[in-house]
Backbone as JSON Lines, residues from 0, in Angstrom:
{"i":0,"aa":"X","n":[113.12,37.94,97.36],"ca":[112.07,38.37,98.27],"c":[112.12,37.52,99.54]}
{"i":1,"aa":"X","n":[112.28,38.11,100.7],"ca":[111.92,37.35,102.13],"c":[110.54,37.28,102.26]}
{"i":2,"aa":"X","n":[110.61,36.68,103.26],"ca":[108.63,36.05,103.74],"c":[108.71,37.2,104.5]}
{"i":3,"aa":"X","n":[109.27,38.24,104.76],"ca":[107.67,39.43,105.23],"c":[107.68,40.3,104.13]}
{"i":4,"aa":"X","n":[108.13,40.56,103.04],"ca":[107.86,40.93,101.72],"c":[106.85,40.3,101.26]}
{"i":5,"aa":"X","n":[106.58,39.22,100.84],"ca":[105.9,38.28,100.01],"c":[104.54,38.04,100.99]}
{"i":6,"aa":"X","n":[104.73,38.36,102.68],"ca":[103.37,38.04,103.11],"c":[102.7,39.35,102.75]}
{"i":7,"aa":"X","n":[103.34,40.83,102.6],"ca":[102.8,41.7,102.37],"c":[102.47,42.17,101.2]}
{"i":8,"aa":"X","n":[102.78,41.71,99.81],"ca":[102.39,41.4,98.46],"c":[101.23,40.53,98.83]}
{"i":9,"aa":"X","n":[101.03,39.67,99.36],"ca":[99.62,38.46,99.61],"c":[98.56,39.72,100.16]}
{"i":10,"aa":"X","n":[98.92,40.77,101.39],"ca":[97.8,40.78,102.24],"c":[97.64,41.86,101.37]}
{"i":11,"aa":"X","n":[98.43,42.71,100.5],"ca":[97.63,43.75,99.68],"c":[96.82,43.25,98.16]}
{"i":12,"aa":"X","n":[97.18,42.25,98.07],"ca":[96.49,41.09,96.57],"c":[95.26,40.98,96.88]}
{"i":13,"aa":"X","n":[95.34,40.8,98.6],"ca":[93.95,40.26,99.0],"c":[93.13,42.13,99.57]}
{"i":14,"aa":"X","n":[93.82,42.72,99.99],"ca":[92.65,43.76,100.33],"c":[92.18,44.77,99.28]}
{"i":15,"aa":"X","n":[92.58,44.46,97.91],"ca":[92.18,44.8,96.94],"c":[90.92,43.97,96.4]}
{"i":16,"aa":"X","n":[91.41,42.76,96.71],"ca":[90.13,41.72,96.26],"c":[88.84,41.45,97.31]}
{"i":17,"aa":"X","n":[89.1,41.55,98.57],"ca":[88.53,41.61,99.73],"c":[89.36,42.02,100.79]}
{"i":18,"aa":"X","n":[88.72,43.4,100.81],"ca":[89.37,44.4,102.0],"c":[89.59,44.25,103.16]}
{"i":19,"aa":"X","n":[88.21,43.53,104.2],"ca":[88.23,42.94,105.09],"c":[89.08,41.82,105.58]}
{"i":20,"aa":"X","n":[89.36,40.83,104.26],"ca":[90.02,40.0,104.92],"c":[91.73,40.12,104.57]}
{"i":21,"aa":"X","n":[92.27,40.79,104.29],"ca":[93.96,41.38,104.06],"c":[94.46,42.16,105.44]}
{"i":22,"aa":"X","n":[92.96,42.68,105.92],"ca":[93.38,43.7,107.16],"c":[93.4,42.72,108.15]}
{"i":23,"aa":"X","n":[92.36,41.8,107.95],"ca":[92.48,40.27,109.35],"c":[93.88,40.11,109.12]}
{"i":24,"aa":"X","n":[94.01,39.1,108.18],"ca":[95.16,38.7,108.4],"c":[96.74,39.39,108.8]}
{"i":25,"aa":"X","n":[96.41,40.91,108.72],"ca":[97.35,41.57,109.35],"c":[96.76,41.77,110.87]}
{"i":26,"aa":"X","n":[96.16,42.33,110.78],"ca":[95.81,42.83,112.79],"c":[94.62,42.06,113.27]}
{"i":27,"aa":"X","n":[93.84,40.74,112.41],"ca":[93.18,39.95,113.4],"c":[91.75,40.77,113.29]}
{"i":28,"aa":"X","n":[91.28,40.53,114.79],"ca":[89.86,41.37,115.07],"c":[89.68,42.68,115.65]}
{"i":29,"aa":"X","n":[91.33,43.72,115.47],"ca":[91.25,44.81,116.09],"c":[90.63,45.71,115.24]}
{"i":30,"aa":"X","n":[90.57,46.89,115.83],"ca":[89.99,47.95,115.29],"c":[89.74,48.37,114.13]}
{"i":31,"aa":"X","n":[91.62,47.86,113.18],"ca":[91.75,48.47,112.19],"c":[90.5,47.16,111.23]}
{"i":32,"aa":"X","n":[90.34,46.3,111.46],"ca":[89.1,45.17,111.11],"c":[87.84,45.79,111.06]}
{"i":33,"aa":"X","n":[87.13,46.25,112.16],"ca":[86.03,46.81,112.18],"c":[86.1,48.29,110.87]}
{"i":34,"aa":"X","n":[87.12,48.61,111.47],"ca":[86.76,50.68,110.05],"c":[86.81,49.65,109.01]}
{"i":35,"aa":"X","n":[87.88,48.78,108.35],"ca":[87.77,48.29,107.5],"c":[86.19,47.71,106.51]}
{"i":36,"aa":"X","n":[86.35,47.09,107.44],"ca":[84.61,46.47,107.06],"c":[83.59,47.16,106.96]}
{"i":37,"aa":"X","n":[83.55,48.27,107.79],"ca":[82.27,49.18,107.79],"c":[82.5,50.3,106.47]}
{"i":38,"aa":"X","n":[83.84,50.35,106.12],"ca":[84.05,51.27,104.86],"c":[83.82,50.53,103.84]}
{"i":39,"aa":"X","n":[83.88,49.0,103.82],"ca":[83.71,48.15,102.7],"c":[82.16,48.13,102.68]}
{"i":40,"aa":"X","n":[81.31,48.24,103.66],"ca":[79.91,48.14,103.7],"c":[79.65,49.34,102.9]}
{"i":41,"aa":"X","n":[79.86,50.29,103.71],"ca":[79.35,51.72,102.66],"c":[80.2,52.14,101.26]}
{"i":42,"aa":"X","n":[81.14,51.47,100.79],"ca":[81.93,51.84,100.02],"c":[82.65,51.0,99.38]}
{"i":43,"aa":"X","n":[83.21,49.89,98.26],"ca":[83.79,49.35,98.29],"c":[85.12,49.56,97.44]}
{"i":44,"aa":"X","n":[85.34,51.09,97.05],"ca":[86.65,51.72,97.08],"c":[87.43,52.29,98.6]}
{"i":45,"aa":"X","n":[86.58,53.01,99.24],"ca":[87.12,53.25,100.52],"c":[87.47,52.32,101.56]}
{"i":46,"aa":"X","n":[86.74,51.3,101.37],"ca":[87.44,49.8,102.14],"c":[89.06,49.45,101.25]}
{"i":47,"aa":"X","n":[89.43,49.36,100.08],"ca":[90.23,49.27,99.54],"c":[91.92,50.37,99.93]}
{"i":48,"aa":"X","n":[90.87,50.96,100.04],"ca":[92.23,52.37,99.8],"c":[92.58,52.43,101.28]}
{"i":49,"aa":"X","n":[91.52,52.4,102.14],"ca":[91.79,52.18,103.92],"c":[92.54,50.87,103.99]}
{"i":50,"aa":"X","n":[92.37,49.64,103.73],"ca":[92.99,48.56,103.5],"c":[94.86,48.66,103.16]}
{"i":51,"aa":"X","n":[95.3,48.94,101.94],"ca":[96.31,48.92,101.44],"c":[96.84,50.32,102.33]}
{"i":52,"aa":"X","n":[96.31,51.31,102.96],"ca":[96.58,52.26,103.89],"c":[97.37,51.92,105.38]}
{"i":53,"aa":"X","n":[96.02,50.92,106.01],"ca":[96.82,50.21,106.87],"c":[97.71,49.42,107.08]}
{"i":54,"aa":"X","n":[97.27,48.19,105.64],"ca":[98.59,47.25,105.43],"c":[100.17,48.13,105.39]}
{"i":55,"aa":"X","n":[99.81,49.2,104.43],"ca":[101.64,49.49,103.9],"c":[102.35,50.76,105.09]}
{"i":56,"aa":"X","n":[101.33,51.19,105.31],"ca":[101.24,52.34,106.12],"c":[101.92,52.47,107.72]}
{"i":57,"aa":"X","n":[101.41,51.35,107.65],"ca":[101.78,51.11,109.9],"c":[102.9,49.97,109.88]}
């Protein structure tokens, strides 16, 4: 495994466990941060699934 494999095993470990913060550590305080969080507020499967969406996705 290289280190951008293994950072992306970490940031989906973590947006399963906390959604909000797997998507920081990929894109910081952009956008994809805010949907994140506000889906984890109302939802805390749809923060998940948006999470591992953006991480693997983009």
């Amino acid at each position: 495994m290289d280190d951008s494999t293994t950072a992306t095993c970490l940031e989906i470990l973590l947006a399963i466990l906390l959604p909000p913060v797997g998507v920081f550590f990929k894109y910081g305080c952009e956008i994809e941060f805010w949907i994140c969080l506000l889906l984890t507020v109302f939802g805390y499967i749809p923060g998940i699934i948006y999470a591992v969406y953006v991480i693997v996705g983009r």
